[in-house]
C-alpha positions in Angstrom: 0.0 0.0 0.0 1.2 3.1 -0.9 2.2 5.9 1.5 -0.2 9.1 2.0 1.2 12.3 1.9 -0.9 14.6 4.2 -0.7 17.8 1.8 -3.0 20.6 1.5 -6.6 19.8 3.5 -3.8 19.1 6.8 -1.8 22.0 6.0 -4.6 24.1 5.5 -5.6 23.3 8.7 -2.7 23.7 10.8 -2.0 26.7 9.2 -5.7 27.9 10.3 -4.7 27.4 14.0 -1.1 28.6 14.0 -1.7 31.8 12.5 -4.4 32.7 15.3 -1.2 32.0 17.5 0.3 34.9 16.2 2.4 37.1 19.2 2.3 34.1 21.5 6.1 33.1 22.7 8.0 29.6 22.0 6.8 26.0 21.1 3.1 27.7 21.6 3.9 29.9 18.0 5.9 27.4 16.6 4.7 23.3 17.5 1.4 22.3 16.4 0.2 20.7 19.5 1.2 23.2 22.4 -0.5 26.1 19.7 -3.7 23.8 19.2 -4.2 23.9 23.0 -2.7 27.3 23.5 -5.3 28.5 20.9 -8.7 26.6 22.2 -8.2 28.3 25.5 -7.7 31.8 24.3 -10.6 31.4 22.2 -12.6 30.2 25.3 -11.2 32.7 27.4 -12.6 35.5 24.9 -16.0 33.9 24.3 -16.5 34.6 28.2 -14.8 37.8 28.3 -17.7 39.1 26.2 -20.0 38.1 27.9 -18.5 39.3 31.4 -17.8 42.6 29.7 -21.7 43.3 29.0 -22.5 42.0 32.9 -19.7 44.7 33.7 -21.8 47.4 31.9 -24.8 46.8 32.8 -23.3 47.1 36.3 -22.2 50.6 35.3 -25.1 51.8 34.3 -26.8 51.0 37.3 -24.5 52.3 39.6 -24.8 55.6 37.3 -28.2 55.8 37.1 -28.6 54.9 40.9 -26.4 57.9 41.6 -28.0 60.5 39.5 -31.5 59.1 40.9 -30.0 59.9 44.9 -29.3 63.5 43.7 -32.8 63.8 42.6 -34.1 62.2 46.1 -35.3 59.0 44.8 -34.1 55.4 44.4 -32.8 53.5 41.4 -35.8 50.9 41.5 -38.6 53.8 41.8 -37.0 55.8 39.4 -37.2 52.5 36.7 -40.5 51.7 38.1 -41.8 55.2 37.2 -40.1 55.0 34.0 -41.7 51.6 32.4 -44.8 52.5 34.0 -45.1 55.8 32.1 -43.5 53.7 28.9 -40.7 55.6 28.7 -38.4 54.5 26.0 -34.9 54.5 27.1 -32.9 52.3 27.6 -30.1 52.1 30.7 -27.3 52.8 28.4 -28.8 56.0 27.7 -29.7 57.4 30.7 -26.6 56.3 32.3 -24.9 57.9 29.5 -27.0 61.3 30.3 -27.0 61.0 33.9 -23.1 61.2 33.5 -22.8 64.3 30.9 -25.8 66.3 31.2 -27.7 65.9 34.0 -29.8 68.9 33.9 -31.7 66.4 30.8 -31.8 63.6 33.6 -33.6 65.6 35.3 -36.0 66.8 32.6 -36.4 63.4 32.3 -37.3 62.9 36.2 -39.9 65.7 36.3 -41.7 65.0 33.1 -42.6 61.3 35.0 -45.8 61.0 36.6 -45.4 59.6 40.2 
């Protein structure tokens, strides 16, 4: 039986993986195997980094909009509660964002809620 030369489909392949492992230092850049591994657990690593970074913002904004809600006497849950019940549209994102630059708007936004 003749011999098979692993060409292009396993080249292809490895190639795919070590060139993700590009800035790492050593056999993790250089052997197959230690990069493979290397790789997986970067990529892993990342997949949950996203999702801890949007926990983390979401954490922000509260803490912003819980703040700009004490200067106006009120709590962050009433304030919210107001909020959805008069439908307001915005999202925490936003306020946070214009509790933190403009807070005369925040609270524009305050006063024109029914309590």
């Amino acid at each position: 039986m003749s011999r098979v030369r692993r060409g292009f489909k396993a080249r292809r392949r490895r190639n795919k993986i070590l060139k993700l492992a590009k800035g790492y230092h050593f056999d993790r850049r250089t052997k197959y195997k230690h990069t493979a591994e290397t790789v997986k657990r970067a990529l892993h690593y990342a997949y949950i980094g996203r999702r801890l970074f949007k926990r983390d913002m979401r954490k922000l904004w509260i803490i912003r909009i819980g703040a700009a809600a004490k200067l106006l006497e009120t709590s962050y849950s009433r304030f919210m509660g107001s909020l959805k019940k008069n439908g307001c549209e915005l999202n925490r994102k936003m306020l946070a964002e214009i509790a933190a630059t403009d807070f005369d708007g925040f609270k524009a936004i305050k006063d024109s809620i029914k309590k």
